[in-house]
N, C-alpha and C positions, 0 to 999 in steps of 0.2 A: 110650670112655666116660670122662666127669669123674671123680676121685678124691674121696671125700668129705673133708675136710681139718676139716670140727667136726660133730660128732654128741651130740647131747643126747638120754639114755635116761629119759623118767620122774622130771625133775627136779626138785627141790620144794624150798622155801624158804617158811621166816615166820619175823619178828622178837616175841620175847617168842612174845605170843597171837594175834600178826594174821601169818594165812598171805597171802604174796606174789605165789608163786609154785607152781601146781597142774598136777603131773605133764605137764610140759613134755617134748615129745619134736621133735625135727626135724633135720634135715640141711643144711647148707651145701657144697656142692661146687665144685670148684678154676673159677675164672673164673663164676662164680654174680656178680650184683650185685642182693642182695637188701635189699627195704625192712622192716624191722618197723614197723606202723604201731599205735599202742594211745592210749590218752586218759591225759592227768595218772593217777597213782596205780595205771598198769596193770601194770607190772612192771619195766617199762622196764630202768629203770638197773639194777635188783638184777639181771636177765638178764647186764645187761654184765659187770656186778663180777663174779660167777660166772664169765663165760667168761674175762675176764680173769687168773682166779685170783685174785679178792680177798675173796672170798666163798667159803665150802664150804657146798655145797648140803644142805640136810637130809635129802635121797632123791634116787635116781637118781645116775647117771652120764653124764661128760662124759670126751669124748676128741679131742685136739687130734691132726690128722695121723696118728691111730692110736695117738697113746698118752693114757694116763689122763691128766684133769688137775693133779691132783697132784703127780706125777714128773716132767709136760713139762720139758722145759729150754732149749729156745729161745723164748722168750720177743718176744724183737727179732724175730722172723716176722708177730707181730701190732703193726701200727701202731692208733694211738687217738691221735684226735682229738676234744675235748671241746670243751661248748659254750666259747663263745669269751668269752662275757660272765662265766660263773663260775669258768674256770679262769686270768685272767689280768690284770693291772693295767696296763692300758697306757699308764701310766707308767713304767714301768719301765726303765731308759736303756740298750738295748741294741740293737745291729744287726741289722738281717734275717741279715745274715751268722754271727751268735753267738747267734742262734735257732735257725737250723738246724745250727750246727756242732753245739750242746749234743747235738742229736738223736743223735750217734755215741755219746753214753755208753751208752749202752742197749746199744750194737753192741759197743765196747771196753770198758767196764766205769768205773764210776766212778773219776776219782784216777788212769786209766791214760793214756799216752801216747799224742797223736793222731795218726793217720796221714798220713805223707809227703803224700798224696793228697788227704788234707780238703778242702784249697779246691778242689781237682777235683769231691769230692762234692757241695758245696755246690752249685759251679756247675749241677754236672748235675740235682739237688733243685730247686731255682728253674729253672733250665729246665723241667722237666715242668709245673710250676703255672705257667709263663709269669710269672715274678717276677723273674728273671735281671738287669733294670737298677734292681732296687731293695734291691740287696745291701747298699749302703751308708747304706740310709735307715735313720732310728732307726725301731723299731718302732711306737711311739706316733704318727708321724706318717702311719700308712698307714689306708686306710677300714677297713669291719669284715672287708669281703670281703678286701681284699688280706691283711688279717692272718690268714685263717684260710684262706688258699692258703698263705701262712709255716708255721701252724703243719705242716702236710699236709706240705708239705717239710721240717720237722722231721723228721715219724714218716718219710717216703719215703727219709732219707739212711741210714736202717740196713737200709733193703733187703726190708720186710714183703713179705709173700706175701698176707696178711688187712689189709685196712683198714676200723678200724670207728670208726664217727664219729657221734658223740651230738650230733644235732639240730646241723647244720653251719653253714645257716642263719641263725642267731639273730644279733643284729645285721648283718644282711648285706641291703640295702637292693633294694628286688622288681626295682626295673632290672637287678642284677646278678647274682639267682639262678640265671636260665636259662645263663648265661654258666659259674657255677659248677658246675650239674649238668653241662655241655658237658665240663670240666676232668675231671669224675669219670667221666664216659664213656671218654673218652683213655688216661686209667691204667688202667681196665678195661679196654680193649678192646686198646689198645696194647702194655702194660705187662702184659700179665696178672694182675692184681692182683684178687684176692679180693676186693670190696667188702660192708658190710652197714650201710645207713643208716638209723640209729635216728630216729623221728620219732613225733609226733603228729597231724601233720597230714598227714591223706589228701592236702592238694592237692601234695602230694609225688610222688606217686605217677603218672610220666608213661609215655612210652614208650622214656623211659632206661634202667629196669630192666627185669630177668629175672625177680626172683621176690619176692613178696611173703608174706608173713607176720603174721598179724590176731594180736595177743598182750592179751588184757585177761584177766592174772590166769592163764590156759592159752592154749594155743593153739588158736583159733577154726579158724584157715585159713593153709595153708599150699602154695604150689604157684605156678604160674608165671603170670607177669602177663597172661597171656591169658584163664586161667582166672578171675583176681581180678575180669579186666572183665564178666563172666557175671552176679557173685553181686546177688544182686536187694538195691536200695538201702533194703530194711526190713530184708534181715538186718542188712547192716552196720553199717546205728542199733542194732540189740539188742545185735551183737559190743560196739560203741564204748560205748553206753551214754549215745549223744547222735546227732543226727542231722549228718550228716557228708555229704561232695559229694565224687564221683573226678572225679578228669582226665582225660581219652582224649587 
């Protein structure tokens, strides 16, 4: 039996007078590759920051690997990857290679000294995204896809056990999506690597994942991608709050 590794009890969040987030409950278990799927304004991000720990939740309880959010202390277990078009300049004049080395501070700690082994990590980081002969490219000269297999090996050089990835997608051009969900299958299934990919868009939602997650404001539905293909296509317009198309 999987080990639950995040458990959200009854969790609740709002900013000022506008609630967010309404008694959210669900599980995540070890090797799960799970979608949240929800519309603009559905909770999305505030779910992340929460699990992240950047956020404390207004109600309820969250527990990483078994222990409280609050206290966890490995931190570098959860990799995050953000969207690519808000979190980064790519102009910015640096190496694929000093992309992903930067990823060890999280693992060694900021201002401290990097390991003998780094450029072995590196290497082995760009091997799993298949990036390995463009160590030495400057950042700024790679597509949006190849940059955000970079940043993936970023987060993958400290070693996560959870990778969660806000809308991965986004500048990443439709010839080379399928190509990129293939990559996230690999670390999942290879790698045993926790996944849980944050989106909007149902047409995300293929036969790559395990388990899917309807989030607009609570949680609608929650359970495994065979189950999600059942639910009749008027619920899912009320869940969404727009009419919406799955992918088989």
């Amino acid at each position: 039996m999987s080990k639950t590794i995040i458990e959200m009890k009854n969790v609740s969040f709002q900013y000022e007078y506008t609630q967010v987030l309404n008694n959210i409950s669900f599980k995540v278990n070890e090797g799960d590759f799970l979608a949240i799927l929800g519309p603009n304004g559905s909770g999305k991000s505030t779910l992340l920051k929460i699990l992240l720990g950047l956020l404390k939740p207004l109600a309820g309880e969250i527990k990483l690997f078994g222990q409280p959010n609050d206290t966890f202390r490995h931190r570098e277990w959860i990799g995050y990857v953000s969207q690519k078009s808000n979190a980064f300049n790519s102009g910015f004049p640096a190496t694929v290679e000093e992309v992903v080395k930067s990823g060890l501070a999280k693992k060694v700690g900021l201002f401290k000294r990097m390991p003998n082994d780094a450029a072995k990590q590196v290497q082995d980081a760009l091997k799993a995204v298949g990036m390995e002969s463009f160590r030495g490219k400057n950042i700024g000269e790679l597509s949006g896809g190849q940059q955000q297999r970079v940043f993936i090996a970023r987060a993958l050089i400290a070693k996560p056990k959870v990778l969660v990835l806000d809308e991965p997608t986004v500048g990443i051009d439709h010839e080379n999506v399928q190509s990129f969900y293939d990559m996230l299958v690999s670390l999942n299934k290879e790698q045993n690597i926790t996944i849980i990919l944050v989106t909007h868009d149902v047409d995300t939602v293929s036969n790559r994942i395990s388990h899917v997650a309807c989030l607009n404001q609570t949680i609608h539905f929650h359970g495994y991608k065979q189950e999600f293909d059942e639910i009749s296509q008027e619920q899912l317009d009320k869940w969404q709050g727009h009419a919406v198309r799955k992918i088989h």
